[in-house]
Every structure is written in structure tokens, then in C-alpha cells.
DSSP file (Angstrom, degrees, kcal/mol; ACC not computed):
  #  RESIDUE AA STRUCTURE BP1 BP2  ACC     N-H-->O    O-->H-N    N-H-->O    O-->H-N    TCO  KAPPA ALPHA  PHI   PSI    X-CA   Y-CA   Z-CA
    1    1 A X     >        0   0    0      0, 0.0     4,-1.7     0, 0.0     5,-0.0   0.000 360.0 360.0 360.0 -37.6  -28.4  -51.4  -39.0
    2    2 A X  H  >  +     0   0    0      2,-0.3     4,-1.1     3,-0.1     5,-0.0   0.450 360.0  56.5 -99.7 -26.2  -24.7  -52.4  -38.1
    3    3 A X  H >> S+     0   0    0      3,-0.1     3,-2.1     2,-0.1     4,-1.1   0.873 102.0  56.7 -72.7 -72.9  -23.6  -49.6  -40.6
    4    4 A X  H >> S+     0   0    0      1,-0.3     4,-3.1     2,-0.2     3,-0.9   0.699 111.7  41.6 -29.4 -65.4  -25.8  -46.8  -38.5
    5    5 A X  H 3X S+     0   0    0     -4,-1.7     4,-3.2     1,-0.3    -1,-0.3   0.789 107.1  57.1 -85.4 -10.9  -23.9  -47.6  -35.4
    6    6 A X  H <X S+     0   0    0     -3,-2.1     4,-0.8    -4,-1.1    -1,-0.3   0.854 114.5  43.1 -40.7 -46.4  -20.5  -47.8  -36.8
    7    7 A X  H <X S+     0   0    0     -4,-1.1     4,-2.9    -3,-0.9     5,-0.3   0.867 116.7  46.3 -69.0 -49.6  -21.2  -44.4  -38.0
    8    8 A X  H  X>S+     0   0    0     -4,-3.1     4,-2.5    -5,-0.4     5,-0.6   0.995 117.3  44.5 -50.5 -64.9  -22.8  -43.3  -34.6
    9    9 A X  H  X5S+     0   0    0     -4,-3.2     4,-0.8     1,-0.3    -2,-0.2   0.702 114.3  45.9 -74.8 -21.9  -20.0  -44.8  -32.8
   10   10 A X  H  X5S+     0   0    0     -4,-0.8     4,-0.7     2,-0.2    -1,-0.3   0.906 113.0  54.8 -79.7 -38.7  -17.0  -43.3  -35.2
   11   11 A X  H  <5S+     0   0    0     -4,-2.9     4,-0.4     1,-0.2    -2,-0.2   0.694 110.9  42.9 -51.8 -21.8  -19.0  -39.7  -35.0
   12   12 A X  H  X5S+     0   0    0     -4,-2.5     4,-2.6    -5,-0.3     3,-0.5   0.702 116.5  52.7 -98.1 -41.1  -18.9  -39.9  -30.9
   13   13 A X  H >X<S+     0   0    0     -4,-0.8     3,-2.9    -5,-0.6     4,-0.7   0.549 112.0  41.4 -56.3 -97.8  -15.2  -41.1  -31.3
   14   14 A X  H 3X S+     0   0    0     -4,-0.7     4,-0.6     1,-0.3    -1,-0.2   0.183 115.7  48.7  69.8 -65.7  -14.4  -38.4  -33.4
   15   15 A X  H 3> S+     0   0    0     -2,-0.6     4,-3.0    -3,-0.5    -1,-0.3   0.748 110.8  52.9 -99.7 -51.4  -16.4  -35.8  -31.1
   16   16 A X  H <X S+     0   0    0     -3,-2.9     4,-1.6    -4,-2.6    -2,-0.2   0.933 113.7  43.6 -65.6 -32.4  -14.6  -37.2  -27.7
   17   17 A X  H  < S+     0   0    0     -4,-0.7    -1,-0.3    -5,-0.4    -2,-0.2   0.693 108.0  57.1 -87.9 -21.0  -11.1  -36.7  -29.3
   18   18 A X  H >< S+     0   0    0     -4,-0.6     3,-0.6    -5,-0.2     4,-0.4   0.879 112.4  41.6 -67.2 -48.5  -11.8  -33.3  -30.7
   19   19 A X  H 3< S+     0   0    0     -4,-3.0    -2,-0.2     1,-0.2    -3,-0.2   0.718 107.2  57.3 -77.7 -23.6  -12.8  -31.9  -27.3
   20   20 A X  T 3< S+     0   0    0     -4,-1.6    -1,-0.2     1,-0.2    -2,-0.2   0.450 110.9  49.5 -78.5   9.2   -9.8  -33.6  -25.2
   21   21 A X  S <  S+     0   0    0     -3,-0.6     2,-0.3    -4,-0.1    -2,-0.2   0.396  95.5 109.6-111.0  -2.7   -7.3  -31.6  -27.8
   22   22 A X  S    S-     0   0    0     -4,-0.4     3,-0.1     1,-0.1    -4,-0.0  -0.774  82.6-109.9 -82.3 156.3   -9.3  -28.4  -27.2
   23   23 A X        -     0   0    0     -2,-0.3    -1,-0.1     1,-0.1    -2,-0.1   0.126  38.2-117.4 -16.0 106.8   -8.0  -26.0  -25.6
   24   24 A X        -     0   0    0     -4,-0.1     2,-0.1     1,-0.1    -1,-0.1  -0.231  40.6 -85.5 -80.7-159.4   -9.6  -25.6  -22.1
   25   25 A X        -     0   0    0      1,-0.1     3,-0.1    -3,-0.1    -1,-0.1  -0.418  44.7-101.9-102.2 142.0  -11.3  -22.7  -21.3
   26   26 A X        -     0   0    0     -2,-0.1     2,-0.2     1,-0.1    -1,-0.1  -0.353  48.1 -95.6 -81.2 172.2   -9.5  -19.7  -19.9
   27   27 A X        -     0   0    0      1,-0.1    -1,-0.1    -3,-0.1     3,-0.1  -0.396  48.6 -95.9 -54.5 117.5   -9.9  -19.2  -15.9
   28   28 A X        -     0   0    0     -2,-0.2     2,-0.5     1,-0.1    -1,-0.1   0.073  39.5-109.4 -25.3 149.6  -12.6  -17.0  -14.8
   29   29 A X        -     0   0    0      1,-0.1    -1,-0.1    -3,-0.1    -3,-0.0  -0.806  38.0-117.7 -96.8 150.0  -11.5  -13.3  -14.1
   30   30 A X        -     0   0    0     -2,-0.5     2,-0.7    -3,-0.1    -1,-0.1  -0.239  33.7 -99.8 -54.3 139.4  -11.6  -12.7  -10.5
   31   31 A X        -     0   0    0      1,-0.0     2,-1.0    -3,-0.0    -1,-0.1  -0.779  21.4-142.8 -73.1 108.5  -13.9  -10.1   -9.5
   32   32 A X        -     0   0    0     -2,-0.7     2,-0.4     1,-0.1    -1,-0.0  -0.403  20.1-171.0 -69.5  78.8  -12.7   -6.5   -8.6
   33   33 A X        -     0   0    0     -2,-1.0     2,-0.8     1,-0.1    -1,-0.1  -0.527  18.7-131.7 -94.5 163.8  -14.8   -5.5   -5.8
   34   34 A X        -     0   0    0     -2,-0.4    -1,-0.1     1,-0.0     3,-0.0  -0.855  11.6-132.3-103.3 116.7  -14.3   -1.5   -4.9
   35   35 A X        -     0   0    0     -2,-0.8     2,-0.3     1,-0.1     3,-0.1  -0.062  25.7-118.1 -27.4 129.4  -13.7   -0.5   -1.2
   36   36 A X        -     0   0    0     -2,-0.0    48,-0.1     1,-0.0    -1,-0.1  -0.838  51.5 -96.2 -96.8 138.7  -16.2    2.7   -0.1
   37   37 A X        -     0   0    0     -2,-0.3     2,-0.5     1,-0.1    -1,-0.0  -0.014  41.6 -90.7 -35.5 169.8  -13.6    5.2    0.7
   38   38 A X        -     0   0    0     -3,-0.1     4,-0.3    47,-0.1     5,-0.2  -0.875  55.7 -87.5 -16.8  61.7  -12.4    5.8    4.3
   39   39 A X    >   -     0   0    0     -2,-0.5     3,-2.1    45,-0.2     4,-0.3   0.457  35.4-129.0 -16.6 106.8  -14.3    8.5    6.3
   40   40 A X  T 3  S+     0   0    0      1,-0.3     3,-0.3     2,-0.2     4,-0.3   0.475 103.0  60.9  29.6 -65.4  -12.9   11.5    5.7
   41   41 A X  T 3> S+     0   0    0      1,-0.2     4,-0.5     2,-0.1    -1,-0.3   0.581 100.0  58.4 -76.7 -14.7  -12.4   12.5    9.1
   42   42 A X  H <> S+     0   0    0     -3,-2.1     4,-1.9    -4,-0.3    -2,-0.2   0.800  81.4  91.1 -88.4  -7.6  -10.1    9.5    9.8
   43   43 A X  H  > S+     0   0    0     -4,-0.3     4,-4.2    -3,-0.3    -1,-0.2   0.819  77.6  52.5 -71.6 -26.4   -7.7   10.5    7.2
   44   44 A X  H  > S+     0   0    0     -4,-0.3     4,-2.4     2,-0.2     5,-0.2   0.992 113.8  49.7 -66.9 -55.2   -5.0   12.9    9.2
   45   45 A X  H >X S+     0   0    0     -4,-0.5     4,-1.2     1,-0.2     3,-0.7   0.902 116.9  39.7 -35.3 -85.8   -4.7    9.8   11.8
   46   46 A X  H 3X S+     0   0    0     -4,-1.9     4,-2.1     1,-0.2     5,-0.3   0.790 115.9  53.1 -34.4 -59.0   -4.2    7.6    8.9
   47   47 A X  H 3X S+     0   0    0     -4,-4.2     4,-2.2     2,-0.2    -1,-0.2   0.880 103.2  53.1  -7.5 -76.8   -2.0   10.2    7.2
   48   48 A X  H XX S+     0   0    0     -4,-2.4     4,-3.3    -3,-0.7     3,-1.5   0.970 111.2  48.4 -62.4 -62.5    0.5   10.8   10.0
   49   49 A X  H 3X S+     0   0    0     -4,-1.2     4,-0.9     1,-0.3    -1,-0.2   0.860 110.9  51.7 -67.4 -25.8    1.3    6.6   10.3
   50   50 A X  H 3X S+     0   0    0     -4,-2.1     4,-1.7     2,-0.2    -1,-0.3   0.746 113.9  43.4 -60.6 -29.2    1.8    6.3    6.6
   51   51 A X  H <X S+     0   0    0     -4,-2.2     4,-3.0    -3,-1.5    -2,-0.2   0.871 108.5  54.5 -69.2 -38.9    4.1    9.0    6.8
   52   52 A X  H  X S+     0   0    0     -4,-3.3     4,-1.5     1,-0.3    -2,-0.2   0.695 112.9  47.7 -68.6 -20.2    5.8    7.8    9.8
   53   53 A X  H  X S+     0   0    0     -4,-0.9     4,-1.6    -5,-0.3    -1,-0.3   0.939 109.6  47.4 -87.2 -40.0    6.3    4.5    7.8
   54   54 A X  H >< S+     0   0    0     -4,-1.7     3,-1.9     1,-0.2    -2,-0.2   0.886 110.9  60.4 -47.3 -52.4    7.6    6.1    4.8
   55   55 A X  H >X S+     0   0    0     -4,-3.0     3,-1.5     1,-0.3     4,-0.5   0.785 107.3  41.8   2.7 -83.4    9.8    8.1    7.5
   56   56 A X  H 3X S+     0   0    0     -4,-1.5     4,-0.8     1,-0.3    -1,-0.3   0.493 112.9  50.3 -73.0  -8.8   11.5    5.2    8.8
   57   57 A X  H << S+     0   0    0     -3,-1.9    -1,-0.3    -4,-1.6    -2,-0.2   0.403 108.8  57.7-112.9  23.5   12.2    3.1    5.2
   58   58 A X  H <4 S+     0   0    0     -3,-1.5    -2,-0.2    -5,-0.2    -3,-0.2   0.478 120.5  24.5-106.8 -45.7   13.6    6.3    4.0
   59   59 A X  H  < S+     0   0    0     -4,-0.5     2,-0.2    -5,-0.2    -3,-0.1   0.708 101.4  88.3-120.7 -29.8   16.3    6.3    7.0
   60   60 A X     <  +     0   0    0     -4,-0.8     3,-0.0     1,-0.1     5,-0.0  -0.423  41.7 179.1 -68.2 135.8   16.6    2.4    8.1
   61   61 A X        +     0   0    0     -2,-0.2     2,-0.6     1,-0.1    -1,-0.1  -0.043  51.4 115.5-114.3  30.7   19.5    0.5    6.0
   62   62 A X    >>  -     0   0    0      1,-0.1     3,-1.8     2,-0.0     4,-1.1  -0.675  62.9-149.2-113.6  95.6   18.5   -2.7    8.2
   63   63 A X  H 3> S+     0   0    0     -2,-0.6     4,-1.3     1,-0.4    -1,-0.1   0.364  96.6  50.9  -3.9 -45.7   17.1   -5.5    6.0
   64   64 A X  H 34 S+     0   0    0      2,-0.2    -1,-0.4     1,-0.2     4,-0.2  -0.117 112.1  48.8-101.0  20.1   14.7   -6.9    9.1
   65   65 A X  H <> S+     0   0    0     -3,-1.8     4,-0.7     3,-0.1    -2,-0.2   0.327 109.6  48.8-106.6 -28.6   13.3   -3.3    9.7
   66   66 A X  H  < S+     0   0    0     -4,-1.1    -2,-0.2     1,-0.2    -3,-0.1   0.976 114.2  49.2 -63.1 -39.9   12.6   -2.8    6.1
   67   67 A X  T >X S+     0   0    0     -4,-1.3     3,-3.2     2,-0.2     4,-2.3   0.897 111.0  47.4 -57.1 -76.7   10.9   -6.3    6.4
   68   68 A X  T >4 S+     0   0    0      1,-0.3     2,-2.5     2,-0.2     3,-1.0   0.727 107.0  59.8 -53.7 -93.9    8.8   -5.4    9.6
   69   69 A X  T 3X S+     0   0    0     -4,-0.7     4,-1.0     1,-0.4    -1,-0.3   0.238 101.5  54.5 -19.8 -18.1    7.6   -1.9    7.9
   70   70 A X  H <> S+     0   0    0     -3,-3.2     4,-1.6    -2,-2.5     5,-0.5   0.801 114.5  39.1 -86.0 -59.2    6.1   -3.6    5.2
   71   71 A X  H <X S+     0   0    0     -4,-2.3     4,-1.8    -3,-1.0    -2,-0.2   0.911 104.8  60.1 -27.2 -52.4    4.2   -5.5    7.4
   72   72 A X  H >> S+     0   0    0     -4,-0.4     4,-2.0     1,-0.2     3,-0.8   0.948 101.4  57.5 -63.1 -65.7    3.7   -3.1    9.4
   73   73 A X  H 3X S+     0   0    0     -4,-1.0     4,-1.4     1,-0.3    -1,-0.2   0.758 108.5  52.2 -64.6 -16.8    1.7   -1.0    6.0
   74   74 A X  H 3X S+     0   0    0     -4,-1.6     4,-3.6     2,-0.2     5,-0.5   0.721 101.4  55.2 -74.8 -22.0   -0.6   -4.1    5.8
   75   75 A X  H XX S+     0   0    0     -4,-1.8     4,-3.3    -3,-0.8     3,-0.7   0.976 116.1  41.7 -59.5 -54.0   -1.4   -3.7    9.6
   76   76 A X  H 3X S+     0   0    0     -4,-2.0     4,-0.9     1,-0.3    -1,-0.2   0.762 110.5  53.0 -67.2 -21.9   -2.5   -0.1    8.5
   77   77 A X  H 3X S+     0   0    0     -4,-1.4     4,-3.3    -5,-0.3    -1,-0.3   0.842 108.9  49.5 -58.5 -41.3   -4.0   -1.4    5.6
   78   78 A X  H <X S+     0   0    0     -4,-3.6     4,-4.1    -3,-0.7     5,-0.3   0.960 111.8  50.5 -57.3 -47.6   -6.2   -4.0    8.1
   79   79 A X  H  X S+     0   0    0     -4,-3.3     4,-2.1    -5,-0.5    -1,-0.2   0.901 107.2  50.5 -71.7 -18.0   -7.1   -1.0   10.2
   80   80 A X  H  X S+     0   0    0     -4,-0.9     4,-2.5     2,-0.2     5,-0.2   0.926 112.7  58.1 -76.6 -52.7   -8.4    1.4    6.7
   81   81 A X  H  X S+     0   0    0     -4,-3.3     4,-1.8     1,-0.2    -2,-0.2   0.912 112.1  29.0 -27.5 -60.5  -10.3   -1.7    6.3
   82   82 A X  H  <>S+     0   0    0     -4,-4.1     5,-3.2     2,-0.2    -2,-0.2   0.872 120.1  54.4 -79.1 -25.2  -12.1   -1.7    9.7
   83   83 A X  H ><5S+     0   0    0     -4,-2.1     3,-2.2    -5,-0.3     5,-0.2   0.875 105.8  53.8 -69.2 -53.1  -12.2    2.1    9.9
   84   84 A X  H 3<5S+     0   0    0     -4,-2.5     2,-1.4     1,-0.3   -45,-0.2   0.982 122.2  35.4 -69.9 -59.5  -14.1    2.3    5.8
   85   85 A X  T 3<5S-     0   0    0     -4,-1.8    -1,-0.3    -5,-0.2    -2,-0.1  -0.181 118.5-116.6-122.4  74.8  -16.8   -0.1    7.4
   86   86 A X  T < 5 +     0   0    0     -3,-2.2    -3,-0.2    -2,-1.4    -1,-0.1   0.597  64.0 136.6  -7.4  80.3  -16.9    1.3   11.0
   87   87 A X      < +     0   0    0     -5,-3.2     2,-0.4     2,-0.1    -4,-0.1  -0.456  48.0  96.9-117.5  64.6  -15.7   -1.4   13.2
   88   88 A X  S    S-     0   0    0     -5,-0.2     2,-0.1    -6,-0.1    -2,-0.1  -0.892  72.0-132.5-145.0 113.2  -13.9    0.6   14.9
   89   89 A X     >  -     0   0    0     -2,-0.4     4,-2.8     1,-0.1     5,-0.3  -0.307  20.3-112.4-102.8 159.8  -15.1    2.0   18.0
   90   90 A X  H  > S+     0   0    0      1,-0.3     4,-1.2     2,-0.2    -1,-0.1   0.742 112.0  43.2 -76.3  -4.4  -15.1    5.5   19.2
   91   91 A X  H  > S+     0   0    0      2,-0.2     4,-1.2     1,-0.2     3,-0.4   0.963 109.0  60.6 -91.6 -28.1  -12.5    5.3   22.2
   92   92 A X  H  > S+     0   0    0     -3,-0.3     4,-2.2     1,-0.3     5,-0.3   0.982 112.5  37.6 -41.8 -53.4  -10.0    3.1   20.1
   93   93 A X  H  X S+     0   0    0     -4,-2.8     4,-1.3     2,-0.2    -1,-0.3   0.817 104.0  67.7 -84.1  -8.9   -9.8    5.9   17.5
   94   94 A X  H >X S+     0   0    0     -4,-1.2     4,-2.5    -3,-0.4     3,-1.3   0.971 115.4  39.8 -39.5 -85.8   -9.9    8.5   20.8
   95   95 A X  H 3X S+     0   0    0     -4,-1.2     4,-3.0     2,-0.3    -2,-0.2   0.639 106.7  52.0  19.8 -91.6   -6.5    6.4   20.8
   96   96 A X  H 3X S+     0   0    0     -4,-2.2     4,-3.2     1,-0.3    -1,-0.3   0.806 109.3  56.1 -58.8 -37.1   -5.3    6.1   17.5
   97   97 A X  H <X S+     0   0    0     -3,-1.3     4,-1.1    -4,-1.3    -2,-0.3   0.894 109.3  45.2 -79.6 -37.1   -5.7   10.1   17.3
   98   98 A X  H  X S+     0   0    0     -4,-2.5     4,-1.3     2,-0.2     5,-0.3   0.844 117.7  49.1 -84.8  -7.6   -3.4   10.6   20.4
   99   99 A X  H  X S+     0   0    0     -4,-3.0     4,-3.2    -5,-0.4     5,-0.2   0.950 111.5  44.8 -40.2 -81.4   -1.1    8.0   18.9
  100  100 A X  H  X S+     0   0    0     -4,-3.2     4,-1.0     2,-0.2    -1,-0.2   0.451 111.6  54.1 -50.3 -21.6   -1.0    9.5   15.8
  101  101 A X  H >X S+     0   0    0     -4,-1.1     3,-1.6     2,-0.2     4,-1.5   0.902 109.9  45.5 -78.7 -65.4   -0.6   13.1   17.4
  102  102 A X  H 3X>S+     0   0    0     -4,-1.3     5,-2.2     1,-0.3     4,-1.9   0.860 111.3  57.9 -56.6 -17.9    2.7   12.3   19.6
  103  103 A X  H 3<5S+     0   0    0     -4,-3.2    -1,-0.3    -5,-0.3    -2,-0.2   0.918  97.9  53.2 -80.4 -17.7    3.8   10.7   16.7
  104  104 A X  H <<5S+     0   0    0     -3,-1.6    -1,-0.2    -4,-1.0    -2,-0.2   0.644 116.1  48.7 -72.0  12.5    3.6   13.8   14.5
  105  105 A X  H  <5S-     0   0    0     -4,-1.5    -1,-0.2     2,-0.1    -2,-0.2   0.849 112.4-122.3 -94.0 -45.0    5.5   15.1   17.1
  106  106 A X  T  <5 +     0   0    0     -4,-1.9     2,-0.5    -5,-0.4    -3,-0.2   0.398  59.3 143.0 114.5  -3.4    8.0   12.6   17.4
  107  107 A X     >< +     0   0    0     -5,-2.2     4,-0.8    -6,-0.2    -1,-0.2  -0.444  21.1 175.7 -89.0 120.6    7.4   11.8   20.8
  108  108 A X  H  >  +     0   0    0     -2,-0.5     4,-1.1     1,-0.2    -1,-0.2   0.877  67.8  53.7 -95.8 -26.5    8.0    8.5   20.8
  109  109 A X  H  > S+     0   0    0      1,-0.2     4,-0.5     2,-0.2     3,-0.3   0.797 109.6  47.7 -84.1 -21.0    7.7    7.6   24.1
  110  110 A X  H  > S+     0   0    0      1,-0.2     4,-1.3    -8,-0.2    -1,-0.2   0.787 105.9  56.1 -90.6 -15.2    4.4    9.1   24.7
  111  111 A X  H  < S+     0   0    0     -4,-0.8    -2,-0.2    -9,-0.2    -1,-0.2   0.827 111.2  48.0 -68.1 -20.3    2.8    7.6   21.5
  112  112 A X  H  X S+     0   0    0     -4,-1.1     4,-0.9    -3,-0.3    -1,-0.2   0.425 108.0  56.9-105.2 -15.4    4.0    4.0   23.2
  113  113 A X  H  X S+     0   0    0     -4,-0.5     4,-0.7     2,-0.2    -2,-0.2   0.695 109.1  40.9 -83.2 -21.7    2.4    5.3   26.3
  114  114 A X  H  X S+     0   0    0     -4,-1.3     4,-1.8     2,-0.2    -2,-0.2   0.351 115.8  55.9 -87.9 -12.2   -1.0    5.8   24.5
  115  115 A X  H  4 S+     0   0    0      2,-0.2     4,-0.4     3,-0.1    -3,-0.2   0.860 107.5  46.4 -74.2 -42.5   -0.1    2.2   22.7
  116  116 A X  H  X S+     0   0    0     -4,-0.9     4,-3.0     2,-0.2     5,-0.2   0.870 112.5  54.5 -78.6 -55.3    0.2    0.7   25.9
  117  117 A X  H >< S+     0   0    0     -4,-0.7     3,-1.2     2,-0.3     4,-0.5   0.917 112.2  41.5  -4.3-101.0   -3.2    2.5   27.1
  118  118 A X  T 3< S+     0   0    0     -4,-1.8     4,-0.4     1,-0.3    -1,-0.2   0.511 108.0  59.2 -65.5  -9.8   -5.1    1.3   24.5
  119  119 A X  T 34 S+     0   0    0     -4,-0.4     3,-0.5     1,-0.2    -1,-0.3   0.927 114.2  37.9 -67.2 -53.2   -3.6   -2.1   24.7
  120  120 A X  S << S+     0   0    0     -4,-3.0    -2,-0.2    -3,-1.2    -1,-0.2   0.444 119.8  42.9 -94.5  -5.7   -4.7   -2.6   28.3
  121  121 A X  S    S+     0   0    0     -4,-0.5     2,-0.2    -5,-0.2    -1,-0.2   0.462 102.0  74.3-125.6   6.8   -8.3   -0.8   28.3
  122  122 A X  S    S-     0   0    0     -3,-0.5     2,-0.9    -4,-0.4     3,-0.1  -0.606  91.5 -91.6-116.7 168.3   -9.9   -2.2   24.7
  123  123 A X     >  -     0   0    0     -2,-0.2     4,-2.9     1,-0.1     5,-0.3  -0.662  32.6-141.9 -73.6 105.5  -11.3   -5.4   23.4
  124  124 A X  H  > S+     0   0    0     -2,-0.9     4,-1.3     2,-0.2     3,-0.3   0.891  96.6  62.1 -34.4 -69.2   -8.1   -7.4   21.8
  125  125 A X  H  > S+     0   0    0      1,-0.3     4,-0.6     2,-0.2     3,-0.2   0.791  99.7  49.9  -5.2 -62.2  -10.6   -8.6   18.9
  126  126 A X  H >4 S+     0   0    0      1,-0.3     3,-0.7    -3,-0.2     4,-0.4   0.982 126.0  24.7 -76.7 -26.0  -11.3   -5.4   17.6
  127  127 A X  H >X S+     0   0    0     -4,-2.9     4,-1.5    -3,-0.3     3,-1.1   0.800  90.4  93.0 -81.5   4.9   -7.2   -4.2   17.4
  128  128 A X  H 3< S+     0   0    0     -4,-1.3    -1,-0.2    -5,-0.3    -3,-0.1   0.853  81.9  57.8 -83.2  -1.5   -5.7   -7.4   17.2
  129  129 A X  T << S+     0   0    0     -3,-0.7    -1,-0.3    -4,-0.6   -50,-0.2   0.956 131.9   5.0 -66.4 -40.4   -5.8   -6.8   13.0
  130  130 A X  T <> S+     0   0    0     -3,-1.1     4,-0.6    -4,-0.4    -2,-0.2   0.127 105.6  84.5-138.1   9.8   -3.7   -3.5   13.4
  131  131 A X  H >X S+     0   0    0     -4,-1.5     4,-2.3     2,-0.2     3,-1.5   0.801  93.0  51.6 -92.0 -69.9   -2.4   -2.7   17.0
  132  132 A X  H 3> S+     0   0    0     -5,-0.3     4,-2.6     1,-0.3     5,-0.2   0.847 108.5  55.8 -29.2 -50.6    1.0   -5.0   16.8
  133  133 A X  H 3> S+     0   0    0      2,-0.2     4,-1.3     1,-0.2    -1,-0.3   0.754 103.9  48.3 -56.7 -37.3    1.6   -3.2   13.7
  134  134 A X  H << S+     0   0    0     -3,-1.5     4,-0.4    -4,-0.6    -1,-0.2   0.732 111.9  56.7 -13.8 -61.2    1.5    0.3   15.3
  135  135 A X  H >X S+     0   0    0     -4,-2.3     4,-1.4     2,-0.2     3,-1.3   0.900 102.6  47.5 -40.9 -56.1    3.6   -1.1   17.7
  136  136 A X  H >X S+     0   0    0     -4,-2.6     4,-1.9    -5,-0.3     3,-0.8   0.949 110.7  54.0 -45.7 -62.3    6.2   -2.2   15.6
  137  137 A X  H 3X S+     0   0    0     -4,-1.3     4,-0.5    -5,-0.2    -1,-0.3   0.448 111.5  43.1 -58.3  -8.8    6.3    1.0   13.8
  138  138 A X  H <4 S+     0   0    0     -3,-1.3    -1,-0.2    -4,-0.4    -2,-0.2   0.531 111.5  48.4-127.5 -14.3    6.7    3.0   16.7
  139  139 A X  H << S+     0   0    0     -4,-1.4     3,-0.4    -3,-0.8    -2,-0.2   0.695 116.9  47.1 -93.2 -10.8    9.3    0.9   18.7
  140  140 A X  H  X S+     0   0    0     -4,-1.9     4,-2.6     1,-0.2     2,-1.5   0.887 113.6  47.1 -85.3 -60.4   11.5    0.8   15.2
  141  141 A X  T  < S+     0   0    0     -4,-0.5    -1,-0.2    -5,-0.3    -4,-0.0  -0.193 111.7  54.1 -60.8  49.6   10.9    5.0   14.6
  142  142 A X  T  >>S+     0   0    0     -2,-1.5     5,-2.7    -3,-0.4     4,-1.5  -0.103 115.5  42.1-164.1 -42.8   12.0    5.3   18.7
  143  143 A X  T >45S+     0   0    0     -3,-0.3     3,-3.4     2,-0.3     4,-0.4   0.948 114.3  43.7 -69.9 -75.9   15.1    3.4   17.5
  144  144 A X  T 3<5S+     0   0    0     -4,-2.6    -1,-0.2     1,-0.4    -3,-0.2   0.761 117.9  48.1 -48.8 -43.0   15.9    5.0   14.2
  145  145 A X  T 345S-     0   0    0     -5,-0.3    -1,-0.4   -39,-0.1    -2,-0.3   0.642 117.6-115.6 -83.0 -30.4   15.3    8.5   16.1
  146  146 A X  T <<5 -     0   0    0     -3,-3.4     2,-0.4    -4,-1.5    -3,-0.2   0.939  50.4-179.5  77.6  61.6   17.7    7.2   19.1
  147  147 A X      < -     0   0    0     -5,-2.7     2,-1.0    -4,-0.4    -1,-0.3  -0.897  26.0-135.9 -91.8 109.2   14.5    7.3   21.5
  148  148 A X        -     0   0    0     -2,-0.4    -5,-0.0     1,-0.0    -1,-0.0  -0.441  21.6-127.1 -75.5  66.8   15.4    6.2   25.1
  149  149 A X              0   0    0     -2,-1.0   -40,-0.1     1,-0.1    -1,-0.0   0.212 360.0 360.0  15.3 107.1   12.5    3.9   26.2
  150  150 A X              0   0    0    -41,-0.1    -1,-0.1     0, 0.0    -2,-0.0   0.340 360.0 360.0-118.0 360.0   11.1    5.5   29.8
């Protein structure tokens, strides 16, 4: 009887030390979830500020602009976010589209006049993912462009 659980008890020793020297097990892979596209119709808006950043980290040599401008492409990234699963309401992108026109213009001071606009007449909540960043981007392209502030 005293053999049998020597044997039991060297087989669980045995067993305990064989699984603390393996290996553990490798981390679960994160899941990849896929994003539904962007409407369609939202893409020239979107267009025109991606350009406008490339623009301006194409022409700035200043360390703390490049800095803000990468930020600044996650703001736009938040706002492709709220746009793909419409929380984004229709006079904010009324907005965003006359942004996004004076800035294909260049006009910097009226795109900061439609910033200002939409700043003061919207629910903070729904911009506060993306507006600063718009901002940024548009008082740094007003610089680089030697845009006098009215």
C-alpha cells in the first residue's frame, strides 16, 4: 500500500515539474476587427484635410509642427471614425464641407471663420474627438502660408 503512493506521489512530482519547465502558452492573437468603409460622399471633405496635412509636413522644418500634424492625422482619423458610423450630424459636416472648401482654396482665414462657427453653434461632445485637431491644422497651414489672422 505504502509502495502505491510513493509511486502516486513520485508520478504527480514528476507531472508538476514537467509542466512548470514548459513553455507557457503563446499570447492570444488580438482580433483584427475591419472598419465599414467611410461614406462615399464624405470622402472629398476628408480628401482636402489629408492633403492639407501632407501640405504642411512637406513645407514645415519645425520639429513641434511636425509633432502637432501627426496628431492632428489621428484627430482626422477620430472624425473617419464617427463619420463610417454616422455620428456625425448633418450641420457639423454642413461645416466641415465649408472648412474643407476655403481650405482647398487656401483661404485660411475663412476656413478659421467656419472653425470658429462651428465651434460656437454645435454640441462640444460630438467634435470634441476631431475639431482641435482641425484647428491646429489650420492655424499651423495659415502660418506656413504667412496668413495674417483677421
Amino acid at each position: 500500500c505504502s509502495c502505491i503512493n510513493a509511486e502516486f506521489g513520485k508520478q504527480w512530482y514528476q507531472r508538476r515539474v514537467r509542466a512548470a519547465q514548459a513553455p507557457p502558452p503563446p499570447p492570444p492573437q488580438p482580433q483584427v476587427v475591419e472598419k465599414p468603409p467611410v461614406p462615399e460622399h464624405h470622402n472629398p471633405m476628408l480628401q482636402v484635410l489629408e492633403n492639407s496635412v501632407l501640405d504642411c509636413k512637406n513645407v514645415t522644418k519645425n520639429p513641434t509642427q511636425k509633432r502637432k500634424l501627426e496628431e492632428v492625422t489621428g484627430k482626422i482619423e477620430a472624425l473617419k471614425d464617427r463619420l463610417r458610423y454616422e455620428q456625425v450630424s448633418q450641420p457639423v459636416v454642413e461645416h466641415l464641407n465649408y472648412i474643407a472648401g476655403a481650405l482647398n482654396s487656401k483661404d485660411y482665414n475663412q476656413a478659421l471663420y467656419y472653425h470658429t462657427s462651428l465651434a460656437q453653434s454645435c454640441n462640444f461632445s460630438e467634435v470634441s474627438a476631431f475639431l482641435p485637431g482641425i484647428k491646429v491644422l489650420l492655424q499651423i497651414g495659415a502660418q506656413l502660408h504667412n496668413v495674417q489672422h483677421y
